[in-house]
C-alpha positions in Angstrom: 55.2 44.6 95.9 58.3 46.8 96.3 56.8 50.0 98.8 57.0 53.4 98.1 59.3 54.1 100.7 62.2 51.9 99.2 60.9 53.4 95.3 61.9 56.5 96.4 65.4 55.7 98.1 66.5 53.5 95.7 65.0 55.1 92.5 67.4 54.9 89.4 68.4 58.2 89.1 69.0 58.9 93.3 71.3 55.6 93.2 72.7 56.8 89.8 73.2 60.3 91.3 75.2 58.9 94.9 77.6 57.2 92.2 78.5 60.0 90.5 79.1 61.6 93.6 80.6 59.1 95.6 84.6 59.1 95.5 86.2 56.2 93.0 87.8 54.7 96.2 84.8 54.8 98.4 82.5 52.7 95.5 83.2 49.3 97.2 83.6 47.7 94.4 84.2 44.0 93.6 84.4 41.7 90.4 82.3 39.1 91.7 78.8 38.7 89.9 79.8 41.6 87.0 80.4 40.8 83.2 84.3 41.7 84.2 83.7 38.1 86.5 82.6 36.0 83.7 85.1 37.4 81.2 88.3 36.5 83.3 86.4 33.0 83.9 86.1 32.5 80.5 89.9 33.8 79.7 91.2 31.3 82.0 89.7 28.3 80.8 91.0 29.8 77.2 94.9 29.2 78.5 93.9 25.9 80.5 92.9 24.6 76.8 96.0 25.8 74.9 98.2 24.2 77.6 99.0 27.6 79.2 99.7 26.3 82.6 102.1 28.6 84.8 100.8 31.8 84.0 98.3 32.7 86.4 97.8 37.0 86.2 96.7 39.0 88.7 93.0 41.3 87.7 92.4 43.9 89.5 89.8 47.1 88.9 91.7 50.3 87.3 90.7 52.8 85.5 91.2 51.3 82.7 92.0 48.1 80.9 95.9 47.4 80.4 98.7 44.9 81.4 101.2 46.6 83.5 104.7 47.3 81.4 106.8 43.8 82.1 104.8 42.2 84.8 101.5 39.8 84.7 98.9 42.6 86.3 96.1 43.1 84.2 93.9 46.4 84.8 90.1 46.3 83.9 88.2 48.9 83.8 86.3 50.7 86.8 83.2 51.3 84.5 82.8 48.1 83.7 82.3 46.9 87.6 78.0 46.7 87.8 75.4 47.7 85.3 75.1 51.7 87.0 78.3 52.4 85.9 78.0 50.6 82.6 74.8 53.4 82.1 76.6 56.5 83.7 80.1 55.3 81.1 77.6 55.0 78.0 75.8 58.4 79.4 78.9 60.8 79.7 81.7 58.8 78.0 79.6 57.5 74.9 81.0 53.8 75.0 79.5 50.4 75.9 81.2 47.0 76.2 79.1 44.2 75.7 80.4 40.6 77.4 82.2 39.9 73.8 84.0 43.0 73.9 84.9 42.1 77.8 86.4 38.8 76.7 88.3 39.9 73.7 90.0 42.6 75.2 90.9 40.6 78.2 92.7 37.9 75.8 94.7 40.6 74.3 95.8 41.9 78.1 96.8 37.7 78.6 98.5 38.4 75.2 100.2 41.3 76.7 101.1 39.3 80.2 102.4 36.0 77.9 104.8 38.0 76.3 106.1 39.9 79.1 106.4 36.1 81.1 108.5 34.7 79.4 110.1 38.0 78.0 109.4 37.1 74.7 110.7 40.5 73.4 114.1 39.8 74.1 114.5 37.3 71.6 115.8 37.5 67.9 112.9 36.0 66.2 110.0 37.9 68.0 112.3 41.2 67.2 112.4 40.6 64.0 108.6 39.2 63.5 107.2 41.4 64.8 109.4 44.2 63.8 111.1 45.6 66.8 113.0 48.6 66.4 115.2 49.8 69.3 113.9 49.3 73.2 110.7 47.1 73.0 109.3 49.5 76.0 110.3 53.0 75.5 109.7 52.7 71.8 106.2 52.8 72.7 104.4 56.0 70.9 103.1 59.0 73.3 101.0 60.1 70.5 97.6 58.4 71.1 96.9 59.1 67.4 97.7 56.7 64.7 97.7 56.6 61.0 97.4 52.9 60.2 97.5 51.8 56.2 94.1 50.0 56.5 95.1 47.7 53.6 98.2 46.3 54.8 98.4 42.3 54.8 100.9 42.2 57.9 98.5 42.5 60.4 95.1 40.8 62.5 92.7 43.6 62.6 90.1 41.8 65.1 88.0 45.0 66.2 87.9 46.8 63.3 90.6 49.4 64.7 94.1 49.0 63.2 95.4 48.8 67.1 98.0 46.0 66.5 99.7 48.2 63.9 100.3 50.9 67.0 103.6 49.1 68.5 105.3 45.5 68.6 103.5 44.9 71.6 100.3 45.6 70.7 100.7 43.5 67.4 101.8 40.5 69.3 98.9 41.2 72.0 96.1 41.2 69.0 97.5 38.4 67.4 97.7 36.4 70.4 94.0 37.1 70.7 93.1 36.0 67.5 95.2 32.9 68.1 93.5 32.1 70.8 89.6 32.3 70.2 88.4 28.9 70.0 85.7 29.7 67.0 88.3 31.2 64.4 89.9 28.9 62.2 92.9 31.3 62.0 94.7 29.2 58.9 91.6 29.5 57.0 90.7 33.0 57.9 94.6 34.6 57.3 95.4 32.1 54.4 96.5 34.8 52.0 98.3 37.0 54.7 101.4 35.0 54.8 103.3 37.2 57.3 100.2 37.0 59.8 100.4 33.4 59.7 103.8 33.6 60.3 103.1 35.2 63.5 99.7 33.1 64.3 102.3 29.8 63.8 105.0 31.6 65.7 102.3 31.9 68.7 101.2 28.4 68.2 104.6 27.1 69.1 105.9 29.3 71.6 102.8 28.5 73.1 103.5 25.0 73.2 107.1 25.5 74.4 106.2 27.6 77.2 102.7 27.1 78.4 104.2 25.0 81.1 107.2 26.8 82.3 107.7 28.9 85.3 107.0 32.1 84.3 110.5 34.2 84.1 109.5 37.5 86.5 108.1 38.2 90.2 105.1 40.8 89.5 105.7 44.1 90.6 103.0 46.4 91.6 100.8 48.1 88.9 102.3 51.7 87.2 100.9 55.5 87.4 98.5 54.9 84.3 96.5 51.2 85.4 95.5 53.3 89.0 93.9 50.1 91.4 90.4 52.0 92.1 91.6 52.0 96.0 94.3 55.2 95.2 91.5 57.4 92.7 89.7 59.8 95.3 88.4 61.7 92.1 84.7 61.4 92.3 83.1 59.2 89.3 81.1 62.1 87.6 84.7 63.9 87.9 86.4 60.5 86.5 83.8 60.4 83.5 83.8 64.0 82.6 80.3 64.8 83.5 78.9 68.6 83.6 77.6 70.7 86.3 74.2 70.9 84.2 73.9 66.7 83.9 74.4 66.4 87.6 72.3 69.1 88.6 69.8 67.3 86.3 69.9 64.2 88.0 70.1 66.3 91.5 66.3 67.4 90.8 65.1 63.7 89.9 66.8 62.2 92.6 63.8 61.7 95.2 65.8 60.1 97.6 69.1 61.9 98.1 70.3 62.3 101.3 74.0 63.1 100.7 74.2 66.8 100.8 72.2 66.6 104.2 74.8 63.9 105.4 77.8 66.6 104.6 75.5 69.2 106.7 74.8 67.1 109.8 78.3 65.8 110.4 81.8 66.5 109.5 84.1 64.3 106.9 87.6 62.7 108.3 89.1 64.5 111.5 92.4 65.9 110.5 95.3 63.5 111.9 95.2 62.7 116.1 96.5 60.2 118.1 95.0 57.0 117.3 93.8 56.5 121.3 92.7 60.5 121.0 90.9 59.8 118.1 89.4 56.7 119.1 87.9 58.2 122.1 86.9 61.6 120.9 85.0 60.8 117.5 82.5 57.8 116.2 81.6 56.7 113.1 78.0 58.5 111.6 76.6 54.8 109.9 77.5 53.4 113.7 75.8 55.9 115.7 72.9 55.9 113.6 72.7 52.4 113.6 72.7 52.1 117.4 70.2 54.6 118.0 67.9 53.3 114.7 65.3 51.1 116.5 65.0 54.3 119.4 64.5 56.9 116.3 61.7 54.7 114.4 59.6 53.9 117.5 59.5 57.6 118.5 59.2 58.8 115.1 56.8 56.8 113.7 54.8 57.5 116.3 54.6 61.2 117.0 54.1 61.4 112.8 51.9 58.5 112.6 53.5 56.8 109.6 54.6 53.0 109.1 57.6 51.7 111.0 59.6 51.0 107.2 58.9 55.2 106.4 61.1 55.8 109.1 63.5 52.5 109.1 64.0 52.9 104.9 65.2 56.4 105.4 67.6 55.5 108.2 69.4 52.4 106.7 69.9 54.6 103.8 71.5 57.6 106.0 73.4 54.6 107.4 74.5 53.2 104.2 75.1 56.7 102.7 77.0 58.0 106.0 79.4 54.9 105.3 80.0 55.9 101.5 80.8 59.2 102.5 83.0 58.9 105.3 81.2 60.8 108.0 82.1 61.3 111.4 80.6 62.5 114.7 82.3 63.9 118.1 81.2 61.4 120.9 80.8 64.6 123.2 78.1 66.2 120.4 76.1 62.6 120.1 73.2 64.3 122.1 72.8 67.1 120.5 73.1 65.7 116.8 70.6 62.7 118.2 68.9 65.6 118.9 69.1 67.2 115.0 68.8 63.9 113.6 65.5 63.3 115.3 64.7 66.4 113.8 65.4 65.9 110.0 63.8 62.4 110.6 60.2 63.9 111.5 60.5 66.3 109.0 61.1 63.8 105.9 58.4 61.3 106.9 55.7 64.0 107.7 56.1 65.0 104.3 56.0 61.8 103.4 53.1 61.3 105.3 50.9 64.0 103.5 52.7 63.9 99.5 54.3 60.3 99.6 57.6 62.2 99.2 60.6 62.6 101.6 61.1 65.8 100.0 59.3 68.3 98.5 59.4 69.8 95.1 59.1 73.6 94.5 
């Protein structure tokens, strides 16, 4: 039975609230055990099947999905990176990717990363299949806005959205896609679209030629649109577009937020010493907190007579929040903030003690 102490800290919407307030860069996010994880599994067994041997891309979290412009780097989307942010995307941004959505845009980014391998653009018969006019790169439109002819034979139309009729790139990257879905039975499905099968057939045997060739470029790093996560300091309600009024909504049904307290009791970064200076002059909060956690429950938990886990819940999560938000204490102030801390500590768990609530509600 989870306790009430641990309800509290960890409710949905206080968790859901530190994310949207957290920094992008500070999320700590990782691939493993998300829907992203599975996807780029299942993608990679896709080109083992088709004989696509050498190419080998490089994932990483962005802020959106996109193969970086001539190299192999495939973006994927920070929002897609653990079920909160899946919620908070579909709460302020309006969209959801289910695991099939996940897959099929990650074959067209290995669409994307083939052609650029092997620099399929360059030659006469992709230029004039797929209709290259001019620079295959800086032919792409800056309009977002498209006016497809939605009964046009020439092209796959997988999702419903007319993308591959955007550029040359993005028709190669859909049709790749299609081409490379185990379950459609492409020659069937695009029998009375001639020049699609054209293109489906042209796959099918460039495929086969290079699938097991070196790859014909040395990645680069990724571009000023497909961020990593690592460089966006924005916070995530900032990076989804959410209002003052939505965050001030989750503030009041956030029971366990400790965040703005954090900011009050210590200071962010130092501005720029000496690393020795800085070393010896300042500590980390989530390691001075840690060091002086079992001292702070004992005498806690004592003088308010509540449960050992009131007081320990509430400090791993300072701990854990102190981390998230970069704090930072002056070794020569320890005994006066231990002093402050001690302070906020008895005050949360005596009101804890008499409304089974950290904080209390006007």
């Amino acid at each position: 039975m989870k306790r009430k102490s641990r309800e509290l800290l960890y409710s949905s919407d206080t968790l859901k609230l530190e994310t949207l307030m957290t920094p992008i860069n500070r999320l700590g996010l990782r691939m493993k055990g998300t829907l992203i994880e599975e996807a780029i599994r299942r993608v990679k067994e896709d080109i083992a099947r088709v004989g696509i041997t050498q190419l080998n891309p490089t994932f990483y979290i962005s802020n959106g999905y996109g193969c970086v412009e001539g190299t192999t780097n495939i973006a994927v989307g920070v929002y897609d990176c653990g079920e909160l942010l899946r919620e908070l995307n579909r709460e302020f941004r309006g969209f959801w990717h289910d695991p099939a959505d996940i897959l099929q845009i990650l074959r067209h980014e290995v669409g994307h990363a083939f052609c650029y391998a092997y620099k399929l653009y360059r030659s006469k018969e992709f230029r004039h299949l797929f209709n290259v006019k001019g620079h295959f790169f800086n032919t792409y439109p800056e309009n977002t806005s498209q006016r497809p002819n939605p009964w046009s034979p020439d092209y796959v139309n997988p999702v419903g959205d007319y993308y591959a009729q955007k550029h040359p790139d993005e028709d190669f990257a859909e049709t790749f896609s299609v081409w490379l879905t185990p379950d459609i039975d492409w020659r069937v499905q695009f029998s009375a679209k001639h020049r699609v099968l054209k293109k489906l057939s042209y796959i099918e045997r460039i495929v086969a030629e290079y699938g097991r060739q070196e790859t014909a470029l040395t990645n680069g790093s990724s571009n000023g649109f497909h961020l990593p996560y690592e460089d966006m300091s924005m916070s995530v309600s900032q990076f989804l577009g959410a209002k003052v009024s939505q965050v001030k909504a989750y503030r009041r049904r956030a029971n366990g937020y400790v965040d703005t307290d954090l900011r009050e009791l210590f200071q962010g970064p130092p501005r720029i010493l000496p690393l020795k200076r800085f070393r010896r002059e300042y500590r980390l909060v989530s390691r001075f907190l840690r060091s002086y956690k079992r001292l702070l429950v004992n005498r806690v938990s004592f003088w308010v007579n509540v449960d050992d886990t009131v007081v320990s819940d509430l400090v791993d999560k300072m701990i854990i929040r102190a981390r998230a938000n970069d704090r930072y204490i002056k070794i020569a102030e320890m005994e006066k903030k231990l002093i402050e801390v001690t302070t906020y500590l008895t005050v949360l768990c005596r009101n804890f003690r008499t409304s089974e609530h950290y904080f209390l509600r006007a």
